[in-house]
C-alpha positions in Angstrom: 9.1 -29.7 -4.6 5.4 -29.5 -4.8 5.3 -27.5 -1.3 8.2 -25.3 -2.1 5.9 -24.2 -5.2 2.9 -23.8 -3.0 5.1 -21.4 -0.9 6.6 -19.4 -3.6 3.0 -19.3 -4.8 1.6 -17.4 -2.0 4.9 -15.5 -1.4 4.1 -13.8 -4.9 0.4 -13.6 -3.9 1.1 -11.4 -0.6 3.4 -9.5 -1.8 1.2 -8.5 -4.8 -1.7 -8.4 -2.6 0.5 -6.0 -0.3 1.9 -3.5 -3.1 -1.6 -3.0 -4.5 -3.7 -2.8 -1.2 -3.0 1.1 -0.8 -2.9 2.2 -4.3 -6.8 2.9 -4.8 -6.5 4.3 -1.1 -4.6 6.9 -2.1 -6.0 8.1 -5.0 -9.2 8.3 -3.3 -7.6 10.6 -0.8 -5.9 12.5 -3.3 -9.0 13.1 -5.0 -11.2 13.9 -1.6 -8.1 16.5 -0.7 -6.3 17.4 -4.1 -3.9 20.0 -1.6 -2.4 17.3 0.4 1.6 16.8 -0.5 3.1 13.4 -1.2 4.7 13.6 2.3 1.4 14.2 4.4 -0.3 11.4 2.0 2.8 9.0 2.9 2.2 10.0 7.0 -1.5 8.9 6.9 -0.5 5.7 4.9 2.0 5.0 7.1 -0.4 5.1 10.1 -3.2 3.1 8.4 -0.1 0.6 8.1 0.4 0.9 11.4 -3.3 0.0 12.2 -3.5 -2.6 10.4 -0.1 -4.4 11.6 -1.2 -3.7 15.5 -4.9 -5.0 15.0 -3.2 -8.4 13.1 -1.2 -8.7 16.1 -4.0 -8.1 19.2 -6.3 -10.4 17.2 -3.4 -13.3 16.6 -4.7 -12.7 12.9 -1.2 -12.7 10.9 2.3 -11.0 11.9 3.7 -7.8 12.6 5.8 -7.4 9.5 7.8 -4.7 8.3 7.8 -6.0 4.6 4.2 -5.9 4.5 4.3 -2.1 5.6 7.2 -1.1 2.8 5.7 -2.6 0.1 2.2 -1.0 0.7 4.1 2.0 1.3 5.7 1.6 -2.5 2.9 1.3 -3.9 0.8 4.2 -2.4 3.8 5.9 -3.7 3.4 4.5 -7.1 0.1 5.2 -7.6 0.6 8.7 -6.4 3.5 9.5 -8.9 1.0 8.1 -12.0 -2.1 9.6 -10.1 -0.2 13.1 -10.6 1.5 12.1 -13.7 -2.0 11.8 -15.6 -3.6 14.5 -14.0 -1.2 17.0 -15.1 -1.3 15.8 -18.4 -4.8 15.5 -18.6 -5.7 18.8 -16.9 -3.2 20.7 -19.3 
């Protein structure tokens, strides 16, 4: 019981960890480039993803997983979506 808790315990950690990794990311880029599209934004997350998955598996530093690059994915999509949200309400 106790290491089924330590498991789900991290579990919740990485996953968090993962959804909020590329949320500052990409409203730094939207900011640097405000005429970049939610598509082009999604292509250079995905290959920073992509980056970071090869490098964890050259250095034996982690795993190559594809959960890890979805959920970083939904959450640069996230913050994108309230990113634009508030600017357009506050730039009104």
């Amino acid at each position: 019981l106790k290491e089924w808790k330590y498991k789900h315990r991290y579990t919740n950690k990485n996953v968090l960890a993962n959804f909020f990794m590329f949320m500052p990311i990409t409203i730094l880029i939207k900011i640097k480039i405000p005429r970049l599209t939610l598509k082009k934004i999604l292509l250079y997350i995905i290959c920073f993803n992509l980056v970071i998955e090869i490098l964890q598996f050259l250095t034996l530093q982690g795993s190559f997983d594809v959960d890890d690059i979805l959920l970083r994915l939904f959450g640069a999509w996230i913050s994108y979506a309230v990113y634009s949200s508030f600017r357009r309400k506050t730039f009104k």
